[in-house]
N, C-alpha and C positions, 0 to 999 in steps of 0.2 A: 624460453618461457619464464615467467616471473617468478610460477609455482618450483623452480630448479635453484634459487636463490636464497644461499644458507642462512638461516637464522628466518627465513618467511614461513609463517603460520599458516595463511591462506590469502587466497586474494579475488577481487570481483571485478569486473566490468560493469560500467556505468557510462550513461550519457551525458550524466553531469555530477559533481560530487557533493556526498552529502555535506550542510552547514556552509557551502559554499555563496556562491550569487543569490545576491540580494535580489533581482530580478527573474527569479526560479519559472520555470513552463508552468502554467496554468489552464486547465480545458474544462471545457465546460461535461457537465457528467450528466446522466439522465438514469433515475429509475421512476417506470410509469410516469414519462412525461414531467417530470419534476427534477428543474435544472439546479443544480448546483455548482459552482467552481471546485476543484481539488488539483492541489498540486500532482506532479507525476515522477516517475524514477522509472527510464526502461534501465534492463540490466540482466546479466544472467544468472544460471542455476545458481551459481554460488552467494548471491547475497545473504541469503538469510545468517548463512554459515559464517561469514568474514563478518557483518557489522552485528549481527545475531540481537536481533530484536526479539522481545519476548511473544508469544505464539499465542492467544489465550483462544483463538477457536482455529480448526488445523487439523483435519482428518489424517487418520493415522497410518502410515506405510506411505506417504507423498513425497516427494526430493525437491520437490520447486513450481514454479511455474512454468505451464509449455501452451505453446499455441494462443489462442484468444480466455486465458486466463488471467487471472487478475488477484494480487493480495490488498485487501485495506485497511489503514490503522482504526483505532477506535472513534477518531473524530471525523472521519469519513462517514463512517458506518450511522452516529447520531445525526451527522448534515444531511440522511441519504435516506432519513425516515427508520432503519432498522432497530438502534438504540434509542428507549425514550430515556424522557429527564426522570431523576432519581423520585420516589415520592407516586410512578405510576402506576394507579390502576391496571394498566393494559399489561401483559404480558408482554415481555422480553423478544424481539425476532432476531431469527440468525441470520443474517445472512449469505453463510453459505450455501452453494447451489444458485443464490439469487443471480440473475441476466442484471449487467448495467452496461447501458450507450454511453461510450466514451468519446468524445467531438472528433478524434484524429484518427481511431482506430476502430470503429466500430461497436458491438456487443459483445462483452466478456461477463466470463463467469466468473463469481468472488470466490476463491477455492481458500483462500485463508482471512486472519483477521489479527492485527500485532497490535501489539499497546502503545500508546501514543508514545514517540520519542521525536527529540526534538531534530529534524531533516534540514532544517534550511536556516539560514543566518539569525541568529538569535537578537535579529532587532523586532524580529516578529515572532510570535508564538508560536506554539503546537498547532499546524493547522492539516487539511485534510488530506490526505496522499495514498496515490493509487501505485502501486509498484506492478510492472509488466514486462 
């Protein structure tokens, strides 16, 4: 195993690596019927820990993602209806607990929410990613 590898911190599995291909998996998302694109990252327990993105909504005593769960950064969250634009009237929504239809996998639950970092080839911006 990798984790037996002197001088290794920690390590993850991924189906694809972050900041790599310019041509990253794209699917389409669905909360109530309102589709959005967002990039995607499957991967196991251990991500959060190895690339350790910052946490800013993330119920307390959790280890990761299991089953039909789901983490999304903050520009998912604003594509997906949950965050408005700065300046709003409306109240704030969390959306953890929120159900989202993902095109390849079905309905998961948003069980966390990271702050935007940059995942994919920096000829393109911060854009939206569902980690599973």
């Amino acid at each position: 195993m990798f984790t037996a590898l002197p001088g290794l911190i920690d390590a993850t599995a991924c189906h694809q690596p972050l900041g790599g291909w310019a041509n990253a998996e794209r699917q389409t998302v669905y909360r109530e019927s309102r589709p959005e694109e967002s990039y995607y990252i499957a991967c196991d327990e251990h991500f959060l820990d190895t690339f350790g993105p910052e946490l800013i909504e993330w119920p307390t005593l959790r280890q990761g993602v299991e089953g039909t769960e789901c983490i999304i950064n903050e520009r998912a969250a604003d594509r997906l209806g949950f965050y408005l634009p700065a300046g709003s009237s409306l109240p704030r929504v969390s959306p953890l607990g929120s159900r989202i239809s993902v095109e390849w996998s079905g309905m998961r639950e948003v069980v966390g929410v990271v702050r935007n970092f940059q995942h994919g080839t920096l000829r393109r911006g911060i854009e939206p990613l569902i980690v599973v």
